[in-house]
C-alpha positions as CSV (number, residue, x, y, z in Angstrom):
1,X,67.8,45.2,6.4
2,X,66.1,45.3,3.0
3,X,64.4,42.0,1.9
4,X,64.3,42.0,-2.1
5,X,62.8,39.1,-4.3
6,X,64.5,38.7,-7.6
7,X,62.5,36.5,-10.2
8,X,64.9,35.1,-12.9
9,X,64.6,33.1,-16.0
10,X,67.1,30.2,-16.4
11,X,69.5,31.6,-19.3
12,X,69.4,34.7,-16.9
13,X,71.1,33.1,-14.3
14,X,74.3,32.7,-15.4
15,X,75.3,36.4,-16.5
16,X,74.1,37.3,-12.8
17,X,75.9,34.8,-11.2
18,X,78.9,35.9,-13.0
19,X,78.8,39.4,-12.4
20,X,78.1,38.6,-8.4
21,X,81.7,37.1,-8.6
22,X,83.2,40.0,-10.2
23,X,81.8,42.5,-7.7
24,X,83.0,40.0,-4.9
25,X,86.3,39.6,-6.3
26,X,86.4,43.5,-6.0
27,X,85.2,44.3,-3.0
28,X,87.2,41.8,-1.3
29,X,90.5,43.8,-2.9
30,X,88.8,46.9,-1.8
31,X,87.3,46.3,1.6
32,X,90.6,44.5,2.4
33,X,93.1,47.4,0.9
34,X,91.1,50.4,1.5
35,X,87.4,50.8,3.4
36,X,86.6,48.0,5.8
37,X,83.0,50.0,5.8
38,X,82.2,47.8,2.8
39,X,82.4,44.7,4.4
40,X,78.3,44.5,4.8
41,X,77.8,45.0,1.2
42,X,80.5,42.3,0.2
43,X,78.8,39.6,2.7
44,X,75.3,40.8,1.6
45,X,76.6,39.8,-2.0
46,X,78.1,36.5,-0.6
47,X,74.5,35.3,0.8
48,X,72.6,36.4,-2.8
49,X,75.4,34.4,-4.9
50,X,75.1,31.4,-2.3
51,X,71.2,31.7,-2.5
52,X,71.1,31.3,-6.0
53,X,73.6,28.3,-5.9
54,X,71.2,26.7,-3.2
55,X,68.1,27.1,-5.4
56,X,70.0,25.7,-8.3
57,X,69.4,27.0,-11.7
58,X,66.2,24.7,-12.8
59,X,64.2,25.8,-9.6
60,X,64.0,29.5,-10.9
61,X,61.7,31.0,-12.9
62,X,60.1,28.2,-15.3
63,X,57.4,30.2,-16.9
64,X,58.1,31.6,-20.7
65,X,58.9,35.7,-20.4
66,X,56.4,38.0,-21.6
């Protein structure tokens, strides 16, 4: 298992969010129509989406970018 920290700013949160649910929606067709192999990858995609919904989006990253 690879543990990987992703530091966000607020306004990038959204866009991320959004394309998380895009790649789930596809895999979900994919893994279900085609190569159940991928089933890791779309639960692994799950967790990150539902971590960043636990951490909520004013928790992350408050410092000004660079």
């Amino acid at each position: 298992m690879i543990d990987i920290t992703i530091r966000l700013h607020n306004e990038d949160v959204e866009p991320l969010h959004r394309c998380l649910d895009a790649a789930i929606c596809f895999l979900q067709e994919w893994v279900t129509d085609k190569d159940p192999g991928r089933a890791g990858l779309l639960s692994a995609l799950r967790r990150t989406r539902d971590a960043i919904n636990e951490q909520g989006y004013e928790h992350i990253v408050k410092e000004p970018r660079p």
